[in-house]
C-alpha positions, 0 to 999 in steps of 0.5 A: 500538523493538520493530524497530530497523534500521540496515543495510549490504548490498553487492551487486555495485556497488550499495550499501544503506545503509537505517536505520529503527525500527517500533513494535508495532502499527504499519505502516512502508512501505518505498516506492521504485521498481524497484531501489531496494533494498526487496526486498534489505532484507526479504531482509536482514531475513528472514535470507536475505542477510548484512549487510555491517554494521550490526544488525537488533534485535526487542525489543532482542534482536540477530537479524542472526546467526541463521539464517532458521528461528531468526528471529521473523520471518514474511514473505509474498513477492510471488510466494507462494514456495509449495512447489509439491509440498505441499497448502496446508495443508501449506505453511501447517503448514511453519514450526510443522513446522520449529520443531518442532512435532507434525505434527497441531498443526502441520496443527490450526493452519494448518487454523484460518487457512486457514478465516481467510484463505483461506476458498474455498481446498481444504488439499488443493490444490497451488499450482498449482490456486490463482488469484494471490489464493488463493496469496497467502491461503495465503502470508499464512496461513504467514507467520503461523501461528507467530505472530512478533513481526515480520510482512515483506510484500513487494510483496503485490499485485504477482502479483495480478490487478487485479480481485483487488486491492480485495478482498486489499487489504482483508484485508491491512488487516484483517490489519495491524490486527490483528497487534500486532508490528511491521510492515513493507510492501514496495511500488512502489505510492503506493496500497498505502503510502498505505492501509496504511501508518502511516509510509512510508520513501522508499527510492531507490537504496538509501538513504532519502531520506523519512521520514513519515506519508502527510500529511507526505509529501504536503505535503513531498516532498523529492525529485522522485519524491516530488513524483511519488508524492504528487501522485496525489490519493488519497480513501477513504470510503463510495460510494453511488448517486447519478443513474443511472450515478453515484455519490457518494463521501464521502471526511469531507472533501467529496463527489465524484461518480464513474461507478458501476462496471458490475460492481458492485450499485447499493448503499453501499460502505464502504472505497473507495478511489479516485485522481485524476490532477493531469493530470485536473483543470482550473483556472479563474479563474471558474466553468466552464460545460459537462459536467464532474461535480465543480466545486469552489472553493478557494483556492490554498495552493501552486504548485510548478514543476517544470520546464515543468510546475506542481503546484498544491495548492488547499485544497477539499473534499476537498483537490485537487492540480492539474498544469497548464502554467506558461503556465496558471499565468501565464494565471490568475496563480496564487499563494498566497490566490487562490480558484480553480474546480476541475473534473474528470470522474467517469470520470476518477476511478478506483475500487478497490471491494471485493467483498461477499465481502470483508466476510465473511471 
């Protein structure tokens, strides 16, 4: 494998025993929650913290020894980690400067994916004049202007504001598509693993408990916090206006109807993400009366207790996990085969829509 990881870190009294491979052109998540021990592995991998042991191999080639500047690795931190002395240019024209390169084929090519990546940012301005999004443009811009085989993101949305997120996240998938080494995404965020990536690697308390694509993972989850994350049901496709107020989301397997965002033009969207809790959504042994916009049949495929609580995974279209109480489970005598109605309110599923800026960059 281009990347091949198998490392130790002692940290005080925590300990990070982590082992996983990335291919070229593919996208490895490294998901877990806070102090899992996702940020001290990029540390590790970037060259910014020893190994207690282990290896880190890019193209068979041994790099755990080589100092930060010498490894062909290019990151972008959650918090930009901009030099707050230096012009966007400069920062992005900082690692062909340090390898280096000539001062103008240094600004000549950052000048290139600035225009790229971050179009609305001015290359003589200071971090300090930059919004969360643009910092995190330029960072992205620097980690890769000197064209490394291997691209580190570290919780690239986390200082984003929210209402800068659909449209980032829209780039960074671009941007992952298009970069042909490997590539590893640090997050705490099920919607960033799940959209992004093409494998994730469950890390919890420093060591790995998963590994899988999204739809292995969704119907498997090994561990409770697995159980957790994937239980969120996630929909992408296209969005169009439906009645007034509304909108129809064709996710390739099955319509839902959602409220139309405010802010946004009444006209088709494509890549659209969107969620729903389990919690939101009702079950019933007939089909439901009253107001809800989305009701649905299926048969059920799996109920799984989890303490006072059930998951209950019911195959329609699109495919739906429900969390009800045990005592709905016992009520409605749920189990494998059994068809069921499915319902659940437009306002209750959250959308993450793009801007139409972002289809221009």
């Amino acid at each position: 494998m281009p990347l091949d990881v198998a490392i130790t870190l002692r940290r005080e009294a925590f300990t990070v025993e982590v082992a996983f491979s990335v291919g070229d052109g593919e996208t490895v998540a490294l998901l877990g929650p806070n102090g899992a021990g996702k940020s001290t592995v990029v540390e590790a991998l970037a060259g910014l913290i020893p190994l207690t042991s282990g290896h880190v191999r890019v193209d068979g080639v041994a790099i755990e020894d080589l100092p930060p500047e010498r490894r062909p690795v290019g990151i972008a931190f959650q918090d930009a980690m901009l030099f707050p002395h230096l012009s966007a240019l400069e920062n992005v024209a900082f690692p062909l400067r340090a390898r280096g390169a000539r001062a103008e084929a240094a600004r000549t090519a950052a000048r290139t994916l600035l225009a790229e990546l971050a179009p609305s940012v001015r290359p003589d301005a200071r971090p300090a004049a930059l919004s969360g999004g643009e910092r995190q443009r330029v960072a992205l811009a620097r980690a890769l202007v000197a064209k490394p085989r291997l691209l580190l993101l570290d919780e690239p949305l986390a200082a984003v504001d929210a209402s800068a997120r659909p449209e980032l996240r829209a780039l960074l998938r671009r941007t992952l598509t298009t970069f042909g080494g490997p590539r590893v995404l640090v997050t705490h965020d099920p919607v960033e693993a799940m959209t992004l990536a093409d494998r994730i690697v469950l890390l919890e308390d420093g060591r790995v408990t998963q590994t899988g694509t999204p739809a292995q993972i969704r119907s498997a989850p090994r561990t409770r916090y697995a159980a957790d994350l994937v239980g969120m049901n996630l929909f992408t496709g296209s969005l169009q206006p439906a009645e007034p107020g509304t909108g129809s989301l064709d996710t390739g397997d099955g319509t839902v109807t959602v409220a139309w965002p405010e802010e946004v033009p009444a006209e088709k969207i494509e890549e659209v993400i969107a969620t729903l809790a389990p919690s939101d959504i009702a079950l019933h042994a007939q089909r439901p009366e009253g107001s809800p916009r989305n009701v649905l049949s299926g048969i059920v495929e799996e109920v799984a207790i989890l303490g006072d609580r059930a998951r209950v995974r019911v195959r329609t279209a699109p495919p739906l996990v429900a969390e009800v109480t045990t005592g709905s489970v016992e009520r409605l005598g749920l189990s494998g085969g059994q068809k069921v109605w499915v319902s659940f309110k437009a306002v209750e599923v959250r959308l993450m829509v793009p801007t139409a800026r972002t289809d221009t960059l």
